[in-house]
C-alpha positions as CSV (number, residue, x, y, z in Angstrom):
1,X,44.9,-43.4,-54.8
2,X,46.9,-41.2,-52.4
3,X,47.9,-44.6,-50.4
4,X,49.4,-45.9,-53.9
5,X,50.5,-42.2,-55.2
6,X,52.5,-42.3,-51.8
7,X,54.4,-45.5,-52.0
8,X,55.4,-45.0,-55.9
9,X,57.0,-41.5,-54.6
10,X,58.6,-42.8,-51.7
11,X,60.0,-46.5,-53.3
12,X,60.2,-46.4,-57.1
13,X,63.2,-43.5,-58.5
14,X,61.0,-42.6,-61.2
15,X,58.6,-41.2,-58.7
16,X,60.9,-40.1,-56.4
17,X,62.6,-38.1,-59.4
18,X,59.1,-36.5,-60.2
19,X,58.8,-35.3,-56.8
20,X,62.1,-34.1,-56.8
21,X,62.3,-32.2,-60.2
22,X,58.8,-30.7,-60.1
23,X,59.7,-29.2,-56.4
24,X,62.8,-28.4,-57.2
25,X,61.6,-26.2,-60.1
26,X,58.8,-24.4,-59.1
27,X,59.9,-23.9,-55.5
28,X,63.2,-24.3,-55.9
29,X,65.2,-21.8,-52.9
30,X,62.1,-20.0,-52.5
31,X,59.1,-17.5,-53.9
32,X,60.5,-14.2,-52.4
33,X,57.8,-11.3,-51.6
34,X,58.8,-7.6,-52.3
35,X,56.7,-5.3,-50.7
36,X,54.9,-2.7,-52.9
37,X,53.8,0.6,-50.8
38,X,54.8,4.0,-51.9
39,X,57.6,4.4,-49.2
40,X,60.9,2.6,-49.5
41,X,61.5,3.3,-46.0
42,X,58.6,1.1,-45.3
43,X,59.4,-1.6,-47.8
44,X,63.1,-1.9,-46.3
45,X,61.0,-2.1,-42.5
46,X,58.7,-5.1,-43.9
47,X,61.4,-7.2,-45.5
48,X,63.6,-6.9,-42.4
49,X,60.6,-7.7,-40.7
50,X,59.7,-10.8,-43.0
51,X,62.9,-12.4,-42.4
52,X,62.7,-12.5,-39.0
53,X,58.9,-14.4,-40.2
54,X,60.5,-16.9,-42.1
55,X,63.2,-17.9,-40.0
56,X,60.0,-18.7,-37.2
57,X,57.4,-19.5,-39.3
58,X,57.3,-23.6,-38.7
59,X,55.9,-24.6,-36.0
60,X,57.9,-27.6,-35.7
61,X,61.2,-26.0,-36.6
62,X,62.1,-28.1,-39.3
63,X,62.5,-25.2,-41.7
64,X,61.7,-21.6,-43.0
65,X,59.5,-20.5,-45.1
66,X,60.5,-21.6,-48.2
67,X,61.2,-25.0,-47.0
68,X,57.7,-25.0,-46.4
69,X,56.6,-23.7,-49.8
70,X,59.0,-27.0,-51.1
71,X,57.2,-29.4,-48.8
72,X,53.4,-27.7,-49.8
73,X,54.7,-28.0,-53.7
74,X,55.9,-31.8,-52.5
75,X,52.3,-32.8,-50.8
76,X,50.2,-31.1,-53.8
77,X,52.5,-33.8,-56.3
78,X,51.9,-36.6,-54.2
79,X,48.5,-36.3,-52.2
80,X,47.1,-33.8,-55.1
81,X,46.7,-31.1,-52.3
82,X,48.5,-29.1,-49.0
83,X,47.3,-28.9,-45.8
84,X,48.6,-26.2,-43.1
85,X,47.2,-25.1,-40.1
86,X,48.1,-21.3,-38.3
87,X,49.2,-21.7,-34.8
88,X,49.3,-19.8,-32.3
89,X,53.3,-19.3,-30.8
90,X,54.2,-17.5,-27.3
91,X,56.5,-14.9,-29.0
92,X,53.4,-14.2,-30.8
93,X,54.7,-14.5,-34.7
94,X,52.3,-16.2,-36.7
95,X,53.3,-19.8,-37.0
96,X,52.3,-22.6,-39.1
97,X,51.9,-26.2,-38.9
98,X,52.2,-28.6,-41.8
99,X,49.5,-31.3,-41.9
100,X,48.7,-34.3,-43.9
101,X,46.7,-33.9,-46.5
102,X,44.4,-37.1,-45.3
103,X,44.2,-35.7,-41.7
104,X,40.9,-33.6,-43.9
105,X,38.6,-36.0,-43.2
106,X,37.0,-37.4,-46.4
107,X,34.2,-39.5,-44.8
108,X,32.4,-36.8,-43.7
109,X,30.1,-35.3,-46.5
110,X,26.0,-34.2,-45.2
111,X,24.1,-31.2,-45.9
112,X,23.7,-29.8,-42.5
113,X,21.4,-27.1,-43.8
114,X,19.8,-25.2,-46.8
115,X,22.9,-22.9,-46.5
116,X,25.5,-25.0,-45.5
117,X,27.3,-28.4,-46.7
118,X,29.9,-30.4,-46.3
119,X,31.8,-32.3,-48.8
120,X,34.6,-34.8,-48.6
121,X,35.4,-32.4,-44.9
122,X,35.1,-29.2,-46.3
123,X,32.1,-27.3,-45.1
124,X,30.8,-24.5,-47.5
125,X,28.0,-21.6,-48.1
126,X,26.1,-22.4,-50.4
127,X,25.2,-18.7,-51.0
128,X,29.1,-18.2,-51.3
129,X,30.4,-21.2,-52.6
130,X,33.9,-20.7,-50.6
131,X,34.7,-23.0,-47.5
132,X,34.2,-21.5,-44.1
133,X,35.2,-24.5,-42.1
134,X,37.7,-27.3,-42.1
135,X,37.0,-31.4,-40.3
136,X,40.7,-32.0,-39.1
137,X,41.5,-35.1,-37.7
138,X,44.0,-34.8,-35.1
139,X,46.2,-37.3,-35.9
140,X,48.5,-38.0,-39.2
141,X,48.0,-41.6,-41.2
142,X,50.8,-43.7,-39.6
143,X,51.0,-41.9,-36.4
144,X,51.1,-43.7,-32.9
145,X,47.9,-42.5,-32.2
146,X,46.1,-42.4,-35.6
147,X,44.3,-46.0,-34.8
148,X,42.0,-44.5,-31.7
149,X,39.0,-43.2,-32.4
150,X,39.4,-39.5,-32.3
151,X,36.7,-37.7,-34.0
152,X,38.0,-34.5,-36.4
153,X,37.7,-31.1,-35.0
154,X,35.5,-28.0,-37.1
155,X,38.6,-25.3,-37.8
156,X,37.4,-22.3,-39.3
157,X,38.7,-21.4,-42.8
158,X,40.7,-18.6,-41.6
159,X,43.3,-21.1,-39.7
160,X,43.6,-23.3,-42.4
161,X,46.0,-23.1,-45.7
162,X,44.8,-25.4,-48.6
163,X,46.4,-25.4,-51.9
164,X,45.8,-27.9,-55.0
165,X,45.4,-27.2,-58.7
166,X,41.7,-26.6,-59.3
167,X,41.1,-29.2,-62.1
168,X,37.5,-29.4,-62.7
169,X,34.5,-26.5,-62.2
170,X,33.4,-27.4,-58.0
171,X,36.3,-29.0,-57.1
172,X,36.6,-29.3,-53.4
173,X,39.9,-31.9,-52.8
174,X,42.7,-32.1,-55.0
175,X,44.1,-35.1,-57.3
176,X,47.3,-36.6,-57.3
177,X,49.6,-35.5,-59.5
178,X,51.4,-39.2,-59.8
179,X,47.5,-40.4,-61.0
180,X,48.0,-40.0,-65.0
181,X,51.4,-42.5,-64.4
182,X,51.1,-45.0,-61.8
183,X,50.0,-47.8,-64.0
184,X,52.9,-47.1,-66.5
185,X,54.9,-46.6,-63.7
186,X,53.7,-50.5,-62.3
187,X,53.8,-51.9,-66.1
188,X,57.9,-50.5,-66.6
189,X,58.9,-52.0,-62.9
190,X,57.4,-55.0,-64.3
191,X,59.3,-55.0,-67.6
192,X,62.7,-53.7,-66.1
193,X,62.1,-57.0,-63.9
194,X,61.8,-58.9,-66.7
195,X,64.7,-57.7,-68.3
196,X,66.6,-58.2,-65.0
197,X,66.1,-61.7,-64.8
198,X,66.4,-62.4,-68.3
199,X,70.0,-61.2,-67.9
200,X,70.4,-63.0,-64.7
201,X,68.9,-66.2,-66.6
202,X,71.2,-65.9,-69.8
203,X,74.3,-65.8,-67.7
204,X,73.6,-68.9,-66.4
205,X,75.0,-72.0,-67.3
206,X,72.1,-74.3,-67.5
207,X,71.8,-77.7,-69.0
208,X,69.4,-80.5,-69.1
209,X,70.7,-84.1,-69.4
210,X,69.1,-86.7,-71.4
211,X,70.0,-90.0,-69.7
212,X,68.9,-93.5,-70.1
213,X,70.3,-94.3,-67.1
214,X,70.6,-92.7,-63.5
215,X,74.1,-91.9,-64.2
216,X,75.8,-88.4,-65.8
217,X,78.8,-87.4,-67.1
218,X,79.8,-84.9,-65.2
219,X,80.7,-84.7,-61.7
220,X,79.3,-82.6,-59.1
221,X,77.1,-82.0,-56.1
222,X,73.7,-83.8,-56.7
223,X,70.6,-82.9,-54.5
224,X,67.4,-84.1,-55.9
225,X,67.0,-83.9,-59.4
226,X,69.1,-80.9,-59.8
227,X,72.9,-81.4,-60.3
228,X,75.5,-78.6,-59.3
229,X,78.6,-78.9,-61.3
230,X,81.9,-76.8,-62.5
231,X,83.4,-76.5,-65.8
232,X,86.7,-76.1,-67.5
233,X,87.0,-73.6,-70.4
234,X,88.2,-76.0,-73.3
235,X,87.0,-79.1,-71.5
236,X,85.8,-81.7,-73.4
237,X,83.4,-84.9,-72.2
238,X,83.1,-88.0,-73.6
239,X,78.7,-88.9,-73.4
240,X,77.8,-92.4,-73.8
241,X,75.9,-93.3,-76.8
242,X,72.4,-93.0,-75.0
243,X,73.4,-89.5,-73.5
244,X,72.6,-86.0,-75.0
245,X,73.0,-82.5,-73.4
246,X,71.4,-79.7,-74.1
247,X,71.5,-76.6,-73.3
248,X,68.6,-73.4,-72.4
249,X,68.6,-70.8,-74.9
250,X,66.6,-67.7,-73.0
251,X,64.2,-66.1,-76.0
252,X,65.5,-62.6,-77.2
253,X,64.1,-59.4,-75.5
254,X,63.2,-58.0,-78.6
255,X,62.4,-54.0,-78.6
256,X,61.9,-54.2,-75.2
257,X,64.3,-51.6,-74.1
258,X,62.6,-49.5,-76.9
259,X,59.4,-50.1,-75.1
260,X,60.9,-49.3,-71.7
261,X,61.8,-45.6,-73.5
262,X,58.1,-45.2,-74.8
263,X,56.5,-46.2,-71.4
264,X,58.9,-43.5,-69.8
265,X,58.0,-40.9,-72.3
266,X,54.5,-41.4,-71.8
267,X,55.1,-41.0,-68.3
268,X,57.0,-37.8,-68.9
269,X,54.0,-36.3,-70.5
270,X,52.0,-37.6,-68.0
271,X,53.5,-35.6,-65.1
272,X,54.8,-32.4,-67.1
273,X,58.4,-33.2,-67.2
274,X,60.7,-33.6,-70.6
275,X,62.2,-37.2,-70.9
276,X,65.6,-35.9,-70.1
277,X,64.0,-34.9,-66.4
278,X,62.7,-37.7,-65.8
279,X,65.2,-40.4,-66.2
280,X,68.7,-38.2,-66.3
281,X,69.7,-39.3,-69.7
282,X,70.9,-36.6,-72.0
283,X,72.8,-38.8,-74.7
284,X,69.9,-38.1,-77.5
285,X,69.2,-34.5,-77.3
286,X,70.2,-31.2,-79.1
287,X,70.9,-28.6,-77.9
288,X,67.8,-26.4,-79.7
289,X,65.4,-29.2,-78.9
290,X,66.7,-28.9,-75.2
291,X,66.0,-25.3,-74.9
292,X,62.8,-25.9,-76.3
293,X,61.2,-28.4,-74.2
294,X,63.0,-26.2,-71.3
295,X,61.1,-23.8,-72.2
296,X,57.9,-24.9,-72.8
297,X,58.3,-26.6,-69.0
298,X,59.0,-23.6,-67.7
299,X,55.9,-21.7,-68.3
300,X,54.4,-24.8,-67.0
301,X,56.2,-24.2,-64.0
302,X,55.5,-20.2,-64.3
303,X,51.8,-21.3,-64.4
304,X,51.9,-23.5,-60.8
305,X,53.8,-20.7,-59.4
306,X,51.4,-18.0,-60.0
307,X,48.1,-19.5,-59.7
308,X,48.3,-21.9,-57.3
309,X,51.5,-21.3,-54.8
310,X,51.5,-17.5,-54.9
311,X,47.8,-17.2,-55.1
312,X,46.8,-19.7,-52.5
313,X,49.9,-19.7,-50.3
314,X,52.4,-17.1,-50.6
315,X,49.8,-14.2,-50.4
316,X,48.1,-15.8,-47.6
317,X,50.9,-15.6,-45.6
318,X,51.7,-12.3,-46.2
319,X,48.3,-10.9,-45.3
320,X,48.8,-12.9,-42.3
321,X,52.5,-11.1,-41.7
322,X,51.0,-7.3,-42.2
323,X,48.4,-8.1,-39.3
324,X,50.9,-9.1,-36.8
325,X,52.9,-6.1,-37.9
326,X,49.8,-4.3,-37.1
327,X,49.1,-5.9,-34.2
328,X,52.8,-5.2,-32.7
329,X,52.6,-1.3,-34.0
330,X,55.1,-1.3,-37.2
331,X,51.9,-1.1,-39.0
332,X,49.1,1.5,-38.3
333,X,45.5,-0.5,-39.3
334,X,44.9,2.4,-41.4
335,X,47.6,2.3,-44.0
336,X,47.2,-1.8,-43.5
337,X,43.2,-1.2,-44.5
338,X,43.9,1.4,-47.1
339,X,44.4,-0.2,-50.1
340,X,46.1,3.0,-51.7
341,X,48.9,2.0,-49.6
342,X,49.6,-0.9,-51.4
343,X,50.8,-2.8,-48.3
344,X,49.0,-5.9,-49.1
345,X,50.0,-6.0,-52.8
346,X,53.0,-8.0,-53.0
347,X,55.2,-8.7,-55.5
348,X,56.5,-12.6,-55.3
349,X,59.7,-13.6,-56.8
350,X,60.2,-17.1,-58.2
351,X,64.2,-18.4,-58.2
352,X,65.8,-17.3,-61.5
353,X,65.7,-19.5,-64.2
354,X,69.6,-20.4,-65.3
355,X,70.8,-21.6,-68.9
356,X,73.7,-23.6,-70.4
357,X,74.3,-20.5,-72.7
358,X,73.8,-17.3,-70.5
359,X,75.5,-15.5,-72.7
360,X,73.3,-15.1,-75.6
361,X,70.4,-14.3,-72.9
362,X,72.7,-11.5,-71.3
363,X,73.0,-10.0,-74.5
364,X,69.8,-10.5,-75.4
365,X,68.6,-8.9,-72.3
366,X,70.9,-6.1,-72.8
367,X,69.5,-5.7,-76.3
368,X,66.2,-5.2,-75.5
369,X,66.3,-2.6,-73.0
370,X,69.0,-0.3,-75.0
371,X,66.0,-0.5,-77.4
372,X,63.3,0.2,-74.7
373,X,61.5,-3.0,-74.8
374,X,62.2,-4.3,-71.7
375,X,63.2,-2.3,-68.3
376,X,66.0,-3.2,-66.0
377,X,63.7,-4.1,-63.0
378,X,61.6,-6.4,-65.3
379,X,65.2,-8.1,-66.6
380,X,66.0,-8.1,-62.8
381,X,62.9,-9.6,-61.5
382,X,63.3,-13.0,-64.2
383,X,66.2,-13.6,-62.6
384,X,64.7,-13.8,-59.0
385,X,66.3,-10.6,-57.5
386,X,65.0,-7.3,-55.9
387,X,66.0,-4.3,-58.7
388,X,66.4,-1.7,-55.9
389,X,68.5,-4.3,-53.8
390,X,70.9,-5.2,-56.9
391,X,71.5,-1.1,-57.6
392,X,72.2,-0.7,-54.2
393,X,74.5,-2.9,-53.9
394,X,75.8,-1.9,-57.7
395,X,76.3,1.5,-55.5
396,X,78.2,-0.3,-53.0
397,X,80.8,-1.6,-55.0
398,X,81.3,1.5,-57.2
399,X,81.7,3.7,-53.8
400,X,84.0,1.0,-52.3
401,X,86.0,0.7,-55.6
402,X,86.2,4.4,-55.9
403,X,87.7,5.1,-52.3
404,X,89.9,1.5,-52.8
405,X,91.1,3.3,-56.2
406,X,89.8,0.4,-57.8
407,X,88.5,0.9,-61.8
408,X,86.0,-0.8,-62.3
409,X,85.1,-2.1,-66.1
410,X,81.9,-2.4,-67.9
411,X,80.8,-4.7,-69.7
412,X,79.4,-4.7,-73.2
413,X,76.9,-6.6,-75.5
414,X,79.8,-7.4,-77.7
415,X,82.5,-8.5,-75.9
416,X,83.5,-11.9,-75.3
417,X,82.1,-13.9,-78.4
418,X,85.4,-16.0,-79.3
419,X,83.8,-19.2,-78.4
420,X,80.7,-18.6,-80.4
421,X,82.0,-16.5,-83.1
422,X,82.3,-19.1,-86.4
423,X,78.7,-20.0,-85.4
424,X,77.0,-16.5,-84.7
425,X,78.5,-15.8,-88.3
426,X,76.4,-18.2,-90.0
427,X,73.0,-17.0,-87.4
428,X,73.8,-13.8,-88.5
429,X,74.3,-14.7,-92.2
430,X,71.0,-16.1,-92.5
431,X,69.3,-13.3,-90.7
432,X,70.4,-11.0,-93.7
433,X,69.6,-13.2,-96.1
434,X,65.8,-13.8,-94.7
């Protein structure tokens, strides 16, 4: 499955788009931590602190950290699951190292005692139920050295990352994302084949002569039985009484491209993408059923980032950040222990979520916090930003525009609704008469 899951990402642009989009989306330019204690002093000192972590965090120095998260989300579509492994650097930053999912070796599933088993290379407590120990192969599928026989090495739990989306009640390895599609994804490169060479057939010209003789009536190239031979437009041949031509009519195609729009439907469904996603062709939608299937994907999306990167990745990391502040001093290990302190309490940040119409969501937005439904920092936060960051760089400006002698404008709720007005009329119309 992961063998086949792999190639239909890598070669087929139907796969490669559901890669693509699904990363793109939930990752996107990164899940952001904010740090939570009670001191802002101490919350400035940890997200300095952080960036110089994310800058060093891969081991290979391919990326940061959110490249990672991108290429985590990318393995869990494809493989079903992400592997990383914490390394050990010479600056002494936590580091980690990006594994192949298939480098957990699957063959290896024994009970080893009453307490302790291991299942498709994960080794558990059976009194816990969680994994204490990981059997890593050394070597990736494909690498020079993946053919010798090197047996996988115990890791314990605490050096290994693994995320996947728990499907089922015990689940120990993940699923493929790609599973629920690659059969329609096999059956629709066959019928786009099809199609292909039906199109390449019908603009052909081919014709079969009915001869009595060994001779024809046009003149061409002959090798073997087939006869290569140009044509005129307007020309017109004389046949012999015992001589008939006829030409190949290929059959008609039908509903097939219909069909083709059905199979990649399905397929949408299949992986948690809208139609539009998946194939790039926004010719048949409205703008209300846009928004909608928008945002039903996006709680989709909300969902993986919450429960599965955040809760098995993101927070990982950062425990793993406040014990190498503790171990180079920023940190005492009391306030890192105490969880009063809130140190290890996080709060992640997905990217903001843009619209074809901010407008209406800016006033929206505005709405509902002059009536005290929503707060500023909760406004601030859907977009993917740090509240006390944006007001003090709100303070910035206003202090640089007052010394500049600069006024400075504010907007309102109402301003700015030429382009919509004929059609907020109506809205609004209804709204009073409901």
């Amino acid at each position: 499955m992961a063998v086949r899951a792999a190639h239909f990402a890598l070669n087929n642009p139907h796969g490669a788009r559901m890669v693509q989009s699904l990363s793109d989306n939930v990752v996107g330019a990164g899940i952001k931590p904010k740090a939570r204690s009670d001191s802002p002093i101490v919350n400035a000192a940890l997200h300095r602190a952080f960036d110089t972590l994310t800058n060093e965090i891969d081991w290979t120095g391919q990326g940061d950290f959110y490249a990672m998260q991108r290429a985590a989300m990318a393995d869990m579509v494809i493989h079903g699951e992400a592997l990383l492994m914490w390394r050990a650097s010479a600056s002494g930053i936590p580091q980690l190292q990006r594994l192949h999912p298939e480098q957990l070796d699957r063959s290896i599933t024994r009970v080893v005692s009453d307490d302790i088993r291991i299942i498709q290379g994960v080794e558990f407590h059976a009194s816990t139920g969680r994994p204490n120990s990981y059997w890593i192969r050394p070597s990736a599928p494909g690498d020079a050295l993946a053919g010798m026989a090197a047996p996988a090495v115990r890791i314990p739990a605490s050096s290994i990352i693994h995320i996947f989306r728990p499907l089922l009640p015990g689940q120990v390895r993940g699923l493929s994302w790609l599973a629920p599609v690659l059969l329609a994804g096999h059956e629709i490169d066959q019928l786009l084949d099809a199609l292909l060479v039906r199109a390449k057939v019908s603009a052909l010209h081919t014709g079969f002569i009915y001869n009595a003789d060994s001779s024809s009536p046009y003149s061409g190239q002959q090798q073997g039985d087939v006869l290569t031979v140009g044509m005129e437009p307007g020309s017109l041949v004389n046949l012999p009484s015992n001589k008939r031509i006829e030409f190949s009519e290929p059959p008609d195609s039908g509903n097939a491209p219909e069909l083709a729009v059905s199979i990649l439907r399905t397929m949408a469904a299949g992986i948690g993408l809208t139609y539009e996603q998946l194939t790039g062709d926004y010719s048949h939608v409205s703008y209300s059923s846009a928004r909608a299937a928008t945002l039903e994907f996006r709680r989709f999306c909300e969902a993986i980032q919450h429960h599965v990167i955040v809760f098995q990745f993101c927070r990982r990391v950062w425990t793993e950040f406040l014990r190498w502040q503790v171990l180079i001093g920023t940190v005492p290990a009391t306030a890192f222990a105490d969880p009063a302190k809130g140190l290890q309490s996080a709060k992640w940040l997905p990217p903001s979520w843009p619209w074809v119409d901010p407008q209406k969501d800016a006033n929206a937005a505005i709405l509902e916090m002059n009536a005290n439904l929503r707060s500023r920092s909760e406004v601030i936060a859907e977009r993917g930003y740090d509240a006390e960051e944006v007001d003090a760089e709100i303070a910035a400006d206003q202090a640089r525009a007052e010394r500049l002698g600069i006024a400075l404008k504010a907007a309102t709720a109402t301003e700015s609704q030429t382009d919509e007005a004929p059609r907020d009329s109506v809205v609004q119309g209804d709204q009073n008469a409901a």
